[in-house]
MIVEX-766316 format. One record per residue: y negated, z, x of N, C-alpha, C in turn; residue in three letters. Coordinates in steps of 0.05 Angstrom, whole numbers, plus 5000, padded with zeros to 4 digits. Example, Ala and Ser with C-alpha at 12.3 -4.5 7.8 and 13.67 -1.06 7.14 Angstrom:
# MIVEX-766316
511451565264509051565246506651565264ala504551425257502151435273499951575258ser
//
This chain:
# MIVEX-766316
132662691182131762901200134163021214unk133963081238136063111255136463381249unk138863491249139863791249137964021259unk136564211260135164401278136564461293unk139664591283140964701309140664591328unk141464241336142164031356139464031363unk137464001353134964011360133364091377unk133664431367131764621373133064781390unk131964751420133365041436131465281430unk129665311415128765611414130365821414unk132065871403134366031415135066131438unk135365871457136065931478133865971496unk131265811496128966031502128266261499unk128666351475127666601467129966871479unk133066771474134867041479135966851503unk134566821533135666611548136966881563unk139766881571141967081588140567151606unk140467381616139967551642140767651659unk141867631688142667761702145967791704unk147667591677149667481670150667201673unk152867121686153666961692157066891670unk156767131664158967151647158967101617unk161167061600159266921584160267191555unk162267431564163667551554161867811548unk161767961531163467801505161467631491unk163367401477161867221460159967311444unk158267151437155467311420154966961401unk153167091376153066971367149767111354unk147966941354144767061346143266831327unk142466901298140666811282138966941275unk136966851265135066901255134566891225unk133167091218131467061182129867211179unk127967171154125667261158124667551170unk125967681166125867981171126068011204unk128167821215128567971241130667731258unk132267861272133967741295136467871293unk138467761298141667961300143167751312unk143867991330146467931355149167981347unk150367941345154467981336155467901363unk157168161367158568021390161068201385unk162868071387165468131395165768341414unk167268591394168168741427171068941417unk172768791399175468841397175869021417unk176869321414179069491431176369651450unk174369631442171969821456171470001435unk170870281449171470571442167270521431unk166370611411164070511397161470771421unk163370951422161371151449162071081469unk163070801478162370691499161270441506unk160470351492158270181482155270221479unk153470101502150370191510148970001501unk146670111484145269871476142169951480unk140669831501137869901502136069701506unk133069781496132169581500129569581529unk129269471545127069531566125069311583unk123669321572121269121587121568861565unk121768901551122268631530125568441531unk126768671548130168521552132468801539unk134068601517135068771506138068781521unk139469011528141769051547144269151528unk145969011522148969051514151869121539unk152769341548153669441567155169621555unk158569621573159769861571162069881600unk162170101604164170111635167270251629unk167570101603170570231590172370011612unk174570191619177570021627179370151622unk181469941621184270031617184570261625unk185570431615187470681629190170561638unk189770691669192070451683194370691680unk194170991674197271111666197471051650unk195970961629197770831605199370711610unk198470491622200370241630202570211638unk201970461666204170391688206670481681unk207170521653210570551644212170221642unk210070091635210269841618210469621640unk213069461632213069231650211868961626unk209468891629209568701609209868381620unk210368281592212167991597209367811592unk206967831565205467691569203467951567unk201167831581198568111577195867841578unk195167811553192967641551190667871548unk190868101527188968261521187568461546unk185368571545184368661570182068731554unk181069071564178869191560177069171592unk175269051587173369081609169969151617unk170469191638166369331628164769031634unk162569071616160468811613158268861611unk156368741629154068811611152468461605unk150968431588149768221571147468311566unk145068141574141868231575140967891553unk139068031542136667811523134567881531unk132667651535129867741532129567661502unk128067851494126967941464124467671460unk125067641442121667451428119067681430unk116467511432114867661425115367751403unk116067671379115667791361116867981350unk118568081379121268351359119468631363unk120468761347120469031342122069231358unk121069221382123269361405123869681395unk121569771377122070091360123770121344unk124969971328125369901307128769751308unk129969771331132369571340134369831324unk135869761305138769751298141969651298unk143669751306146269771308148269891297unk150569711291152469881281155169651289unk156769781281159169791295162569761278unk162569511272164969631248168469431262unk170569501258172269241265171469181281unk171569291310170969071331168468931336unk166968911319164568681317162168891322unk160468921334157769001343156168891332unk153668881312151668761300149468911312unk146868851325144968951328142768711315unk141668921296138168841286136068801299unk135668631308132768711324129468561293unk128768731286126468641274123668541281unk122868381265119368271270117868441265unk115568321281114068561275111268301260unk110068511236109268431216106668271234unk106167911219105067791226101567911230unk099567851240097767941239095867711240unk094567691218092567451218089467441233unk089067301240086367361250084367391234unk082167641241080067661229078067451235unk076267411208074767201217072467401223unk070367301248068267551251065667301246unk063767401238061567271229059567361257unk057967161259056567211275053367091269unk051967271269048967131257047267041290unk045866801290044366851310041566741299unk039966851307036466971306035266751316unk
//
């Protein structure tokens, strides 16, 4: 039986990118029974500037932090790979999340947001007599 990952794009159906062409910051999203969670990288972002909402069934990860350029402008630098920049990163949600219910937190750099299921609902069977 072939791998699910290689398999299965549900994933990428379900949290397919929005309105992003960018692919920053990297994210990384699984699933288990309880719910859904996003990790994304966001090294050197100030945690109150970091927006996380959810609207119309698309969940929005955004912040409009940048460099402070007086910081800088003392500094002649030799290599400058690092860079704070503003992003924003949209999901559309599964039916089955819990858009009330979405949690976040914030530790090292790393952003984790919860998004939970919402509890299965079985169908009633209805009886029907006819005369």
């Amino acid at each position: 039986m072939a791998d699910r990952k290689y398999n299965n794009n549900s994933y990428n159906d379900i949290f397919n990118t929005l309105f992003s062409v960018s692919k920053f910051p990297p994210v990384d999203i699984y699933e288990n029974d309880k719910g859904y969670v996003i990790t994304a990288e966001l090294a050197g972002y100030d945690e109150d500037k970091i927006n996380i909402f959810a609207e119309k069934h698309v969940l929005h990860i955004a912040s409009d932090e940048h460099e402070n350029a007086k910081e800088n402008s003392d500094r002649k630098y030799l290599i400058k790979e690092r860079s704070v920049k503003s992003f924003e990163r949209s999901f559309t949600l599964p039916e089955d999340a819990n858009e009330e219910n979405i949690t976040a937190s914030y530790k090292m750099g790393i952003l984790s947001v919860f998004i939970p299921k919402m509890p299965k609902v079985e169908p009633k069977k209805i009886e029907v007599k006819i005369n």
